[in-house]
C-alpha positions in Angstrom: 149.1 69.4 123.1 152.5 67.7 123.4 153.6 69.9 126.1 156.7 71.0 124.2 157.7 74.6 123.3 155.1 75.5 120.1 157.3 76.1 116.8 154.1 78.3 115.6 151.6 79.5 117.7 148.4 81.5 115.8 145.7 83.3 118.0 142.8 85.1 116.6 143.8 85.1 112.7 141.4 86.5 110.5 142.1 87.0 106.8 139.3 89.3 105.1 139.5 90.1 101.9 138.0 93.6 100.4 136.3 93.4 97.7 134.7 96.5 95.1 131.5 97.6 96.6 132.2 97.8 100.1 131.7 94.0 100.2 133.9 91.5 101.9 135.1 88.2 101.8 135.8 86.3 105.3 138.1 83.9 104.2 140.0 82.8 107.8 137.9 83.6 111.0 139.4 83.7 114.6 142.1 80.6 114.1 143.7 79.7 117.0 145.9 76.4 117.0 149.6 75.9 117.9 152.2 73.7 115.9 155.4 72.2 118.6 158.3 70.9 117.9 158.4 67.6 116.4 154.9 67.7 115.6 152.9 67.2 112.7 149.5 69.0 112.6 147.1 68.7 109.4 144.8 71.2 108.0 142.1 69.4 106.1 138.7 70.4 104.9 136.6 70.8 101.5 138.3 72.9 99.1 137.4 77.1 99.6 136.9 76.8 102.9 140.3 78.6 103.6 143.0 76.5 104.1 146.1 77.6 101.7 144.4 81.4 102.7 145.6 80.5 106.0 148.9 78.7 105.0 149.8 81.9 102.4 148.9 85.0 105.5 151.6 83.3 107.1 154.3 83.3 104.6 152.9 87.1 103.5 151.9 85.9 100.0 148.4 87.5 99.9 147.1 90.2 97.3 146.8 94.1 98.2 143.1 93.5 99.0 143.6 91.4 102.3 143.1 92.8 105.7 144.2 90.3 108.5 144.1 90.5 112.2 145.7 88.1 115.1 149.1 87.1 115.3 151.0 83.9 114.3 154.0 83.8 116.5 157.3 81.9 114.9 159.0 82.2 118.0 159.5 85.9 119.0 158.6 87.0 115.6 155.0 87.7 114.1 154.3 87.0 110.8 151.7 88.6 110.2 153.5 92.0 111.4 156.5 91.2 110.1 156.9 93.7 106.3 158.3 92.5 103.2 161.9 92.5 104.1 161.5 91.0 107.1 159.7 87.7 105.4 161.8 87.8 102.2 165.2 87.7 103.9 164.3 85.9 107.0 161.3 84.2 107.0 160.8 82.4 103.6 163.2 79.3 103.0 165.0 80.0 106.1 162.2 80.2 109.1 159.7 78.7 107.1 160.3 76.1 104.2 157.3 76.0 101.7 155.4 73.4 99.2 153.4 75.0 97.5 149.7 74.1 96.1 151.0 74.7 92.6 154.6 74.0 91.8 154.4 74.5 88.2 153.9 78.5 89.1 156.6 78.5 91.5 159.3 77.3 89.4 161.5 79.4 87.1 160.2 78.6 83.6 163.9 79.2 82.2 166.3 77.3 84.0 166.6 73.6 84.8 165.5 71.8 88.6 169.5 70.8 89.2 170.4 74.9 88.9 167.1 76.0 91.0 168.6 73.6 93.8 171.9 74.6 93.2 171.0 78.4 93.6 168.5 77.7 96.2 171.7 75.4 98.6 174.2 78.6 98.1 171.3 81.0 99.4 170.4 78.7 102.2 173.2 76.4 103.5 176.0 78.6 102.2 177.8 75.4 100.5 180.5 76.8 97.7 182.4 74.7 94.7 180.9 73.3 91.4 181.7 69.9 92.8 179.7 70.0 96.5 177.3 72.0 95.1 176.4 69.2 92.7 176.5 67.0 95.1 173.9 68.7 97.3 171.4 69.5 94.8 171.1 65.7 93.9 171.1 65.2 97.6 168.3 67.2 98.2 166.3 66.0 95.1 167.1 62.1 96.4 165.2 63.4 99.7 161.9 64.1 97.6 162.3 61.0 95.3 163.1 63.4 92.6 165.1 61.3 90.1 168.6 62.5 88.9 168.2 62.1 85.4 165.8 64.9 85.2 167.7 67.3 87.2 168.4 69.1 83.8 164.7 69.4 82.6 163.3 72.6 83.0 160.0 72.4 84.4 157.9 72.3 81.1 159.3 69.2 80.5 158.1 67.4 84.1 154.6 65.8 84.5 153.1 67.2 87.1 153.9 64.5 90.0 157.8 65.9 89.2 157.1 69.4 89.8 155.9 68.3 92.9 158.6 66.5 93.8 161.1 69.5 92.7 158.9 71.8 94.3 159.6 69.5 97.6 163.1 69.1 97.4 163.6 72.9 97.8 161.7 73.3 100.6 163.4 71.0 102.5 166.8 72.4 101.6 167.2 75.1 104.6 165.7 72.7 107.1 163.9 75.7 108.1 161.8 75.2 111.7 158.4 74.9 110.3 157.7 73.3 106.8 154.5 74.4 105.8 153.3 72.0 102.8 150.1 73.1 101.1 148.9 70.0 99.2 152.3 68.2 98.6 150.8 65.1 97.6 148.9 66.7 94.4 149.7 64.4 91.3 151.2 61.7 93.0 150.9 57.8 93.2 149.9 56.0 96.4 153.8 54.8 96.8 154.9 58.2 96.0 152.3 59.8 98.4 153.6 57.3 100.8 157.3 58.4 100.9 156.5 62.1 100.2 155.0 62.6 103.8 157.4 59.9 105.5 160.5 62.5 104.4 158.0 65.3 105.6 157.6 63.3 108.7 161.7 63.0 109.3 162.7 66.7 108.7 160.3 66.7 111.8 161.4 64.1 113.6 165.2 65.3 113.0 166.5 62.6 111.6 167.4 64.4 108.3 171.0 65.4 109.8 174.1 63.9 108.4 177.7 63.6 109.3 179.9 66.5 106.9 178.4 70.4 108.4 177.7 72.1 105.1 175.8 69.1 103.6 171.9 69.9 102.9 170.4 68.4 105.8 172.8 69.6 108.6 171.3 71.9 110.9 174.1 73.3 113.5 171.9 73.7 116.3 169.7 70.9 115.7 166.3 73.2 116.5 163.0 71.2 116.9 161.1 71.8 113.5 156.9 71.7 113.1 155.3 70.4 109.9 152.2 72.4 109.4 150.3 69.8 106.5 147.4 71.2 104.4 146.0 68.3 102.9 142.8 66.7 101.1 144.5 63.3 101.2 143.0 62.0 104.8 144.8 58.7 104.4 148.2 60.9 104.2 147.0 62.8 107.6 146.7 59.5 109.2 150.1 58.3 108.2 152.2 61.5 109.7 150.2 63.6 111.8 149.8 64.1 115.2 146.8 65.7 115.6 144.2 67.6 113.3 142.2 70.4 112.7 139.2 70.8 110.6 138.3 73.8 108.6 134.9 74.4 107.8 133.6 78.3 106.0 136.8 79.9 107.4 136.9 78.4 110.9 138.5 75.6 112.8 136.1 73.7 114.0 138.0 70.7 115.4 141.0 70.3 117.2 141.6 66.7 118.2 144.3 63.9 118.6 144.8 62.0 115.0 144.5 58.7 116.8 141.5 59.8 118.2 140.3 61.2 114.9 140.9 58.3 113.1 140.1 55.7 115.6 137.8 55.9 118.9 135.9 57.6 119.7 135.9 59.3 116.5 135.8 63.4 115.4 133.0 65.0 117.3 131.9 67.6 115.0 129.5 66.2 112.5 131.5 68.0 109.9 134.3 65.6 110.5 132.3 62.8 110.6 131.1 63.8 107.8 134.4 63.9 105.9 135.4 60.8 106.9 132.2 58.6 106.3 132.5 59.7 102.7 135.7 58.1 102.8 135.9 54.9 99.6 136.6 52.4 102.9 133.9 53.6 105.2 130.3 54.6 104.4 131.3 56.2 101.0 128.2 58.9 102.0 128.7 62.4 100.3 128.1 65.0 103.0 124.7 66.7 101.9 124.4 69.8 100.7 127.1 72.7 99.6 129.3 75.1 102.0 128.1 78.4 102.2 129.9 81.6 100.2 132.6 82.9 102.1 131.4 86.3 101.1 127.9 85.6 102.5 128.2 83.3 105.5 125.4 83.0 107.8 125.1 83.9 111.1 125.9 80.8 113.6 127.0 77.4 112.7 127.8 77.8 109.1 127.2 73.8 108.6 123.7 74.3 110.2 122.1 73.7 106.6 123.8 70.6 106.1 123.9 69.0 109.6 121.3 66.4 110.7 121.4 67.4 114.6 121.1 71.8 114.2 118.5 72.9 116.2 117.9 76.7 117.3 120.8 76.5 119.7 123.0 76.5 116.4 121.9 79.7 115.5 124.5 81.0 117.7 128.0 80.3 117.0 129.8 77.6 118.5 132.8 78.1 121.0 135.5 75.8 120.7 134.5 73.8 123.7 137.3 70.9 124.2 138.1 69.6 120.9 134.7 71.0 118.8 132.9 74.4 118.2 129.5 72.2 118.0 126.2 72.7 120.0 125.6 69.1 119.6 129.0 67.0 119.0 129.1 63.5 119.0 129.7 61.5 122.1 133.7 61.4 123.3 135.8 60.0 125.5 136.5 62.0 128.5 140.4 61.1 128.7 140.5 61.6 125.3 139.3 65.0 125.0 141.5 65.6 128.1 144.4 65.0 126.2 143.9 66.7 123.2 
């Protein structure tokens, strides 16, 4: 932890969803993490295993069939318990800026990227006049790299590397305290990957402010903000993020330092490991097997199956034990795990 006041703190989140027939679908089990100011946490893991589940509980987003349990705690306020009002008025844009997984069904079909920002500055910043509000939509695009020429395309008529890049530029607008970004590199070039999650890394790191109070960007009481990244991109994670977590069927399963992740001693879950040796630059070795049906998991370690060291022990499942839920995680450094 970095010892600083947590923007978001989660405990016990569970996201189940019902299903005709009495059966159900565990998509988030028992998540417990915590995202502090000026910290950059990423979320990675194979696709299904839960990840934008997670990211969309917390913004309310999920269908009538959900049942969730926990709390994620945005300072005094719980998400999770917080009704519709509460997270369309308060929450959304303000409390919690979002890039969404698809930006193509987020953006209104009908109207151009320049009068989405424009509408999107008024609601959030409260900026007035055809002239500033100009000014601050093409502000706010310049922060996502979104050029100005096609401010007046409607989304149709962006490839889909631009709809990401509008898609960012709203979020950032309200400066809100956590920026949750599900994917936000989807569609993009390596140099564009590159400064998407650097200007994700500065709203965090505050340094998005500027001189004239109205101008997107200004924040009057200069809070801390969190960036909560959900990524496949693991070269991204390395780049920005502070520490991360893996998800594996539903569960986080590691919790570590991203220098320690990334460099020695290593992730000690051999899911991680895993991830990373099938990295093009490493080993380039496919983890074995497939993850199991969220609807069906089995009892214990759900990456039993496909692990190399499960032995009877993992027919129980794993605590959270330091910075791994593993019976048998690879070797780490003591001061390391200390300081995760």
């Amino acid at each position: 932890m970095t010892g600083r006041t947590p923007v978001l703190s989660v405990r016990g989140l569970s996201v189940r969803f019902l299903m005709p027939g009495g059966r159900g679908v565990a998509a988030v089990t028992d998540a417990h993490f915590d995202v502090a100011g000026g910290e950059c946490l990423a979320l990675i893991g194979e696709s299904g295993c839960g990840k934008s589940v997670l990211a969309s509980a917390l913004l309310g987003l999920l269908p009538g069939n959900v049942q969730t349990a926990g709390a994620a705690l945005l300072g005094d306020l719980d998400l999770l318990a917080a009704d519709e009002r509460t997270l369309a008025r308060t929450v959304r844009g303000r409390l919690v800026g979002l890039v969404p997984q698809s930006p193509a069904a987020h953006l209104t079909p009908v109207r151009t990227i320049r009068s989405q920002l424009e509408e999107t500055v008024v609601e959030l910043t409260g900026v007035r006049g055809r002239t500033a509000l100009r000014a601050a939509a093409e502000k706010a695009a310049a922060r996502a790299a979104f050029p100005a020429d096609h401010l007046d395309r409607h989304p149709h008529e962006l490839s889909g590397g631009l709809a990401q890049r509008a898609a960012t530029a709203l979020a950032l607008v309200g400066d809100a305290p956590l920026l949750l970004a599900d994917e936000p590199t989807t569609g993009l070039d390596r140099d564009l990957v590159d400064r998407t999650v650097d200007e994700l890394r500065r709203h965090v790191d505050n340094t998005n402010d500027v001189d004239n109070a109205g101008d997107v960007g200004n924040t009057a009481d200069h809070r801390d903000r969190a960036l909560l990244m959900i990524t496949h991109d693991l070269a991204a994670a390395e780049r920005v993020a502070d520490r991360i977590a893996v998800m594996y069927a539903g569960r986080i399963v590691e919790l570590t330092r991203a220098a320690d992740f990334f460099g020695a001693p290593g992730p000690r879950h051999p899911y991680s490991r895993g991830l990373l040796d099938a990295l093009p630059d490493r080993a380039f070795t496919p983890i074995p097997g497939l993850p199991p049906e969220l609807g069906a998991l089995p009892g214990g370690c759900a990456f039993a199956a496909r692990c190399d060291r499960a032995s009877d022990a993992c027919a129980v499942q794993p605590p959270l034990t330091g910075t791994a839920a593993c019976h048998h995680p690879h070797a780490a450094l003591t001061e390391a795990a200390d300081r995760a």
